[in-house]
C-alpha positions as CSV (number, residue, x, y, z in Angstrom):
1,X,147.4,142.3,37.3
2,X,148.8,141.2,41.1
3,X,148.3,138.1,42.3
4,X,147.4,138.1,45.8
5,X,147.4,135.1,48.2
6,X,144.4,134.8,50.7
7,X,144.6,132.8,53.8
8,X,141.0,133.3,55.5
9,X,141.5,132.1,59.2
10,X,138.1,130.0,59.3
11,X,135.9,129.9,62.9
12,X,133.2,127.5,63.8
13,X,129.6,128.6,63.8
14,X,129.6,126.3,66.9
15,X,130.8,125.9,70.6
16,X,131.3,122.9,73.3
17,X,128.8,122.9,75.9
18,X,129.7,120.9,78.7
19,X,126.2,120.1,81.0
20,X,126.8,118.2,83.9
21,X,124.1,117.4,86.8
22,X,123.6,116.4,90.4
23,X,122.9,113.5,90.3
24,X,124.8,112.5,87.0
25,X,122.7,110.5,84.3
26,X,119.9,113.3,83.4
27,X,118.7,113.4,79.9
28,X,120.1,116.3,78.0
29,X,117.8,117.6,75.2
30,X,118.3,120.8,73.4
31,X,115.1,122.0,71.7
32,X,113.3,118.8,72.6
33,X,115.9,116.6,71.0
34,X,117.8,114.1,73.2
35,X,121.6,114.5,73.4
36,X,123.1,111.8,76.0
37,X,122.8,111.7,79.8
38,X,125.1,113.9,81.8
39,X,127.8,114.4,82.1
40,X,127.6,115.4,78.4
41,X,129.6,118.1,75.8
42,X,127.0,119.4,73.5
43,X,128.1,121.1,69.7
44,X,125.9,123.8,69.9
45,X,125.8,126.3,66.6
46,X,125.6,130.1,68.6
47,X,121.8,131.4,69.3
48,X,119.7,130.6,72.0
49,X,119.0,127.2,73.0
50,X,116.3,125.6,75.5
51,X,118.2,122.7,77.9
52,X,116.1,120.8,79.6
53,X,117.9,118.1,81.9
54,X,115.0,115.3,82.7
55,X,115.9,112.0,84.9
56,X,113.1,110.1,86.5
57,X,112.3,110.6,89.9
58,X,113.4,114.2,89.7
59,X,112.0,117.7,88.9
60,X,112.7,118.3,85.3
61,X,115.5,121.0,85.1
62,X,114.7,123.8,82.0
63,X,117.3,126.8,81.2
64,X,117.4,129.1,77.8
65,X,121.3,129.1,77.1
66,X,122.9,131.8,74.9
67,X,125.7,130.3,73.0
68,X,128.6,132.0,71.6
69,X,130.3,130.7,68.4
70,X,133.7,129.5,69.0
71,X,133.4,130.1,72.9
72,X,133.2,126.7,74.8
73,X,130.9,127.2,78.3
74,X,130.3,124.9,80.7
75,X,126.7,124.8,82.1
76,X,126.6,123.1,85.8
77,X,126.8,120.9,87.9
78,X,122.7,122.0,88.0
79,X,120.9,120.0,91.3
80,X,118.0,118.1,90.2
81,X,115.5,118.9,92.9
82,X,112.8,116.2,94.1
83,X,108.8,116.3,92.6
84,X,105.9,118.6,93.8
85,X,103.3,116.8,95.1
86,X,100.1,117.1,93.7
87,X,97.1,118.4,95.9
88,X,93.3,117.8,94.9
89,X,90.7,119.9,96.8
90,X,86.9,119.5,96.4
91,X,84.1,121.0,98.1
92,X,80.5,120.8,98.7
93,X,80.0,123.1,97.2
94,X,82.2,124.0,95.1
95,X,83.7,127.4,94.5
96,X,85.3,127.7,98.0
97,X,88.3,129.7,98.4
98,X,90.8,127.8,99.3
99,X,94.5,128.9,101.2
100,X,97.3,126.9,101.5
101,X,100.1,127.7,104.1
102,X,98.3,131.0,104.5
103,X,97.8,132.1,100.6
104,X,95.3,132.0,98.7
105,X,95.6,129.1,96.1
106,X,92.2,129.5,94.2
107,X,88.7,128.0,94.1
108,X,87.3,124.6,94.6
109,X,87.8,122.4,92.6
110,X,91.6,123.5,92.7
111,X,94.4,120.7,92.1
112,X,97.7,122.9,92.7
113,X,101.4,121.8,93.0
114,X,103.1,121.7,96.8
115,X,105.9,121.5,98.4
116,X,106.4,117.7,98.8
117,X,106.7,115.8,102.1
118,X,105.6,119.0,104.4
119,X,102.8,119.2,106.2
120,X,100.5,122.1,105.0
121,X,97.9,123.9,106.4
122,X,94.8,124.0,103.9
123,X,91.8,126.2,104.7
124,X,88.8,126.4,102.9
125,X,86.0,128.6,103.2
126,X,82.8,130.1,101.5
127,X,80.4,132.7,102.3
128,X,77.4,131.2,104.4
129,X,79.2,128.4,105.7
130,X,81.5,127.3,108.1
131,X,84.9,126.9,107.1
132,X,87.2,124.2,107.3
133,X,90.9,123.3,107.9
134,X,92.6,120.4,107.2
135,X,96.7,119.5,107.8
136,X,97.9,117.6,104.5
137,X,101.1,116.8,103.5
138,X,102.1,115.4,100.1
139,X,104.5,112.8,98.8
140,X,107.4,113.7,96.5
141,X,105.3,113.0,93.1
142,X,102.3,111.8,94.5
143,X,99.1,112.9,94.0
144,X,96.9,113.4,96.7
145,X,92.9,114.3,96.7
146,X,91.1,115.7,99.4
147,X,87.2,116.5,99.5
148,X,85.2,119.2,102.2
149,X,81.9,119.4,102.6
150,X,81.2,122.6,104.2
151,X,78.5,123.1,106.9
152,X,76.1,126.1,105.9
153,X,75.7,128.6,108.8
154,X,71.8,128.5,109.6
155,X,70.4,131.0,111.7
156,X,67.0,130.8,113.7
157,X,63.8,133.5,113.0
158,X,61.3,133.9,115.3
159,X,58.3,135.7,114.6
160,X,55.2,137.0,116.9
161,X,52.6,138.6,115.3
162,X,50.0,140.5,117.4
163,X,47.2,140.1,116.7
164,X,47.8,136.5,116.5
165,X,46.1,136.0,113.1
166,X,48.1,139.2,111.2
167,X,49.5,138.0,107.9
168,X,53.2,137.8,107.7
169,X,54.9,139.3,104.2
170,X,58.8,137.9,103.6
171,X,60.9,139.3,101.1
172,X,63.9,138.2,99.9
């Protein structure tokens, strides 16, 4: 029969997440949901959290944050890099390997994401033909298409038969 007094000290579910970017005035979405443009400061409940920091003309920025209740964090400044280019290669005919910058990329037809504005070496080959090589280089979100056609290697048979009327038999 004591009366007690309780004074519970309450603490947010939540912390401030303060996201700033290079250069300034990305998109700021948290689990696909827009926030503001950077600089921002994000209420975040604690948990894991997908940021993705999107402005035009930029690579699109994605980072899984773990937030702690009640402990602010600062995420940034993060560098929005420039665009791939995107590189197109078709061949006839198709199913040539295909390398870029020495490594092997895959098979024609092959559209692959490069390094933009550098100059590339791009090989392609396939067995029984020649191969080819070509120097491309890619604009900072550009897309770029380049088609082969491949040379078959031929070779030359000649055949004497003595007696001169013998029947020839080919296999294969």
């Amino acid at each position: 029969d004591r009366r007690q007094r309780l004074s519970p000290k309450l603490v947010p579910g939540w912390a401030m997440v303060s996201v700033t970017s290079e250069p300034a005035g990305a998109d700021a979405l948290v689990g696909g949901k827009r926030f503001g443009a950077t600089p921002v400061k994000l209420e975040l409940m604690g948990g894991n959290h997908r940021l993705e920091l999107r402005r035009a003309g930029y690579k699109t920025w994605v980072s899984d944050s773990l937030v702690k209740a009640n402990e602010p964090m600062s995420i940034g400044p993060v560098r929005l890099g420039i665009p791939d280019g995107r590189l197109t290669v078709q061949s006839a005919p198709s199913g040539a390997n295909v390398t870029i910058g020495g490594v092997y990329r895959g098979r024609t037809p092959l559209e692959v994401e490069v390094r933009p504005d550098v100059t590339q070496a791009v090989a392609i080959s396939r067995e029984g033909y020649e191969s080819a090589a070509r120097e491309v280089s890619v604009a900072s979100g550009a897309r770029r298409v380049i088609e082969v056609s491949l040379e078959a290697i031929l070779g030359e048979v000649i055949v004497r038969a003595t007696p001169p009327d013998a029947e020839l038999f080919v296999d294969g």
